[in-house]
C-alpha positions as CSV (number, residue, x, y, z in Angstrom):
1,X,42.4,-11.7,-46.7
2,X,43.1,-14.2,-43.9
3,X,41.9,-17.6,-44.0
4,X,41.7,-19.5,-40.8
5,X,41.3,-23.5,-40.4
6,X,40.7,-25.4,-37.2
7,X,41.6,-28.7,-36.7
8,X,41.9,-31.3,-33.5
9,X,37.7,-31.4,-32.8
10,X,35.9,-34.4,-31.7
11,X,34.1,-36.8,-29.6
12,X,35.4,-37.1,-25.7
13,X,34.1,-38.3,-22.9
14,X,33.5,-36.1,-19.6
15,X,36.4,-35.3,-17.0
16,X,38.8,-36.1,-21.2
17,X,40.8,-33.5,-23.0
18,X,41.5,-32.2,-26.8
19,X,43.7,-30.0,-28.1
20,X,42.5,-28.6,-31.1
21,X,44.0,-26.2,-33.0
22,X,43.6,-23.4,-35.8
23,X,46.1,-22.4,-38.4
24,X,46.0,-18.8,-40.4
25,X,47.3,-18.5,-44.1
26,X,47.1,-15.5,-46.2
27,X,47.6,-11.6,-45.3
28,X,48.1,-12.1,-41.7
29,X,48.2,-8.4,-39.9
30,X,51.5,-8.1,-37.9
31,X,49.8,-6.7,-35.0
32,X,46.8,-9.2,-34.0
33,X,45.2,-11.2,-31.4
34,X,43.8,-14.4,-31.7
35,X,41.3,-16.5,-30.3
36,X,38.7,-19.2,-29.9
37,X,35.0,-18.8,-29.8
38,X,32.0,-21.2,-29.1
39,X,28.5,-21.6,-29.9
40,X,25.9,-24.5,-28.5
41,X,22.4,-24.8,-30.1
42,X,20.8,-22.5,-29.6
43,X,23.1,-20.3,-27.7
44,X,24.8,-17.0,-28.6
45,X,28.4,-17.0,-29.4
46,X,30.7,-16.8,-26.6
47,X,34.6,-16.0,-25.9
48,X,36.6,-19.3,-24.8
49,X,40.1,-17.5,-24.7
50,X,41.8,-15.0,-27.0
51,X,45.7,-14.3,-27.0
52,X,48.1,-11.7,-28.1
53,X,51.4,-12.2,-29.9
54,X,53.1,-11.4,-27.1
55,X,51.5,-13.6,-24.9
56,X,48.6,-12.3,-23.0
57,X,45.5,-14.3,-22.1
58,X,42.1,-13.9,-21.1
59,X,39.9,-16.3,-20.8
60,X,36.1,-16.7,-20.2
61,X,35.0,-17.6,-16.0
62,X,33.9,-20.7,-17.2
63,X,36.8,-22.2,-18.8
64,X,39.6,-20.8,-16.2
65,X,42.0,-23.4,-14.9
66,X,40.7,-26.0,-17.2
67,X,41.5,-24.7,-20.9
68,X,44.8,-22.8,-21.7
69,X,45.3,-21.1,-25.0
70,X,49.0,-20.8,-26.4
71,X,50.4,-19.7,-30.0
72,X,53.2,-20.4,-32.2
73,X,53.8,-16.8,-34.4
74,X,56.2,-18.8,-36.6
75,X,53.7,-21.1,-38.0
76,X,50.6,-18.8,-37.3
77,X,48.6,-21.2,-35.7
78,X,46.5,-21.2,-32.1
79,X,45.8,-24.1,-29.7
80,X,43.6,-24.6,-27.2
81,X,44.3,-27.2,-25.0
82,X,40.9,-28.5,-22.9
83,X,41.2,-30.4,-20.3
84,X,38.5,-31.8,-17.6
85,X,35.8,-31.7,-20.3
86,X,32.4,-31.5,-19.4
87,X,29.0,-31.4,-20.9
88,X,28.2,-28.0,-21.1
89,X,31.5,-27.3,-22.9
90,X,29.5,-29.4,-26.3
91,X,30.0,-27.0,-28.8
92,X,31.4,-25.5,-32.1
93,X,34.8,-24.1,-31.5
94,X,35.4,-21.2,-33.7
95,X,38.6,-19.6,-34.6
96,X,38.9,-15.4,-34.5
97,X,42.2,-13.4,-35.5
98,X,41.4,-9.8,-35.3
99,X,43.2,-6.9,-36.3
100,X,44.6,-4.9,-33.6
101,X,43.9,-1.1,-34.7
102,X,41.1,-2.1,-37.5
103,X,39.5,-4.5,-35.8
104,X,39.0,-6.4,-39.3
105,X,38.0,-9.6,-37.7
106,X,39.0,-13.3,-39.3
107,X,36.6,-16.5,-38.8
108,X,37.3,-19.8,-39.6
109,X,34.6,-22.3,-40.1
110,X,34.3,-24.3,-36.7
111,X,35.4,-27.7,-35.0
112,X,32.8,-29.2,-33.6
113,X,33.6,-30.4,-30.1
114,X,31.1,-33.0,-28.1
115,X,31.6,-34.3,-24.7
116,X,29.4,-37.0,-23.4
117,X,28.7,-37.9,-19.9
């Protein structure tokens, strides 16, 4: 089992940044990708940003040049660094490491993120 823990939500104020980030513990697969989902009320879960160990990105149209994912494989832990904040970006921030060649996929419980205008 993987266990996955975000960290670094919280309260900012439009056009402000956070960097929150998620750390995994347990059975981690060597050969994974990682990444950060989102969900508003009620809205369907959507993909921020995923990356692999190697490096590769994608991110969703909506959070391009604003948001930039990066990862640490020594201490298995994600960050997503937001910056120019708006609104619309008011959601619960959810960490995903799936299992490249399984696809056994990993949440973590969620970081709420709020942005006020």
């Amino acid at each position: 089992q993987v266990q996955l823990v975000e960290s670094g939500g919280g309260l900012v104020q439009a056009g402000g940044s956070l960097r929150p980030s998620c750390a995994a513990s347990g059975s981690i697969p060597s050969i994974n990708v990682m990444g950060w989902y989102r969900q508003a009320p009620g809205k369907q879960r959507e993909l921020v940003a995923t990356i692999t160990r190697r490096g590769s990105t994608n991110y969703a149209d909506s959070v391009k040049g604003r948001f930039a994912i990066s990862r640490d494989n020594a201490k298995n832990t994600v960050y997503l660094q937001m910056n120019g904040l708006k609104p619309e970006d008011t959601a619960v921030y959810y960490c995903n490491l799936v299992e490249i060649g399984t696809a056994s996929s990993y949440w973590g419980r969620g970081a709420q993120v709020t942005v006020s205008s």
